[in-house]
C-alpha positions in Angstrom: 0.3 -2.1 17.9 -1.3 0.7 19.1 -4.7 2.1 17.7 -2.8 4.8 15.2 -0.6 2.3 13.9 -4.3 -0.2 13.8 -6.0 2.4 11.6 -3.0 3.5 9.5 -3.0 -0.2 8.3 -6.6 -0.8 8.2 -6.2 2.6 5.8 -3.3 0.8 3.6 -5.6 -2.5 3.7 -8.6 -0.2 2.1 -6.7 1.3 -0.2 -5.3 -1.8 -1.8 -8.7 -2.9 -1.9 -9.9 -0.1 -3.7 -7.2 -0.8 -6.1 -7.8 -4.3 -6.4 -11.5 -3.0 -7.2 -10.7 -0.4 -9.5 -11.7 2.0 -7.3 -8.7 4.3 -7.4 -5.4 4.6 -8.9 -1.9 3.3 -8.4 -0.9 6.8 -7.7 -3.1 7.0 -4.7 -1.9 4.1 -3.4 1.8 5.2 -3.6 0.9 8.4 -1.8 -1.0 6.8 1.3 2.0 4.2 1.1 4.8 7.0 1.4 2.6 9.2 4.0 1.9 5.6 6.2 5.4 5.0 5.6 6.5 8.2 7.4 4.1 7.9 9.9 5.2 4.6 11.2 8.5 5.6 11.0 9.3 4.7 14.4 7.6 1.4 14.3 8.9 -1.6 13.0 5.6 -3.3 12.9 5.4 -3.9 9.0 8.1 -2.2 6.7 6.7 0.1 4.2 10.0 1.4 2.5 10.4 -1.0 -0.6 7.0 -1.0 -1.5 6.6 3.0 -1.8 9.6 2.4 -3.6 8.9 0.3 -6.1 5.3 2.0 -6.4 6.8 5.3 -7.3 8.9 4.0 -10.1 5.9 2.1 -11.4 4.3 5.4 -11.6 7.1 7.4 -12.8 7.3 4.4 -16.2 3.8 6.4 -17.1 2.3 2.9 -18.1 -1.8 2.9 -18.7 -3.4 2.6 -15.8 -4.2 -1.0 -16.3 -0.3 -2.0 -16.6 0.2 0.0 -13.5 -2.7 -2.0 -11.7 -1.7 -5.3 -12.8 2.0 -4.6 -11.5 0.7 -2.9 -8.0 -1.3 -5.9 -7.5 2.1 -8.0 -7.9 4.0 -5.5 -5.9 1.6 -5.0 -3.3 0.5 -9.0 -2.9 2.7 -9.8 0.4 2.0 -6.6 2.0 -2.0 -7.1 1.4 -1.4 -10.5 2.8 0.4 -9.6 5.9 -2.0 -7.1 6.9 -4.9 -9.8 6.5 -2.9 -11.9 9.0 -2.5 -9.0 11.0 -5.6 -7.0 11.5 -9.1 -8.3 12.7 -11.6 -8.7 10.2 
C-alpha cells in the first residue's frame, strides 16, 4: 500500500468514525466512499464497490437520519473492521 492509498483509508476510517460519533451524515460518508472508490480503482487493496452501493440506496429510501445511521453502521461494520486490521493506530 502506498502512502495515497494509506491516507485515502485513514480518510474512510475517520469518516466512519465521525458517523459512528454523530458527527456527520450518512450522505457524507457515501460521497467519500464513491470518490475513495474511484480513486483506488486500480487497486485491489480493499473493495469499496458494494458498500457505496448499498450506501446510496440507503440514502435514496430518505429515512431519518437516525434510521440511516443505524443501517450505515450495519453496512459499513466489516469495512470499519478491516481497516482497523489494516492501518497502524
Amino acid at each position: 500500500m502506498n502512502q495515497v492509498e494509506k491516507q485515502i483509508l485513514e480518510n474512510i476510517f475517520d469518516a466512519l468514525d465521525r458517523l459512528f460519533d454523530r458527527e456527520c451524515k450518512v450522505i457524507d460518508v457515501s460521497v467519500l466512499l464513491y470518490a475513495s472508490e474511484k480513486a483506488l480503482a486500480d487497486s485491489e487493496i480493499v473493495p469499496l464497490v458494494s458498500y457505496v452501493a448499498e450506501l446510496e440506496k440507503l440514502v435514496r429510501r430518505g429515512e431519518s437520519e437516525d434510521i440511516q445511521r443505524e443501517h450505515a453502521l450495519e453496512i459499513t461494520n466489516e469495512l470499519r473492521v478491516t481497516l482497523n486490521e489494516m492501518l497502524p493506530i
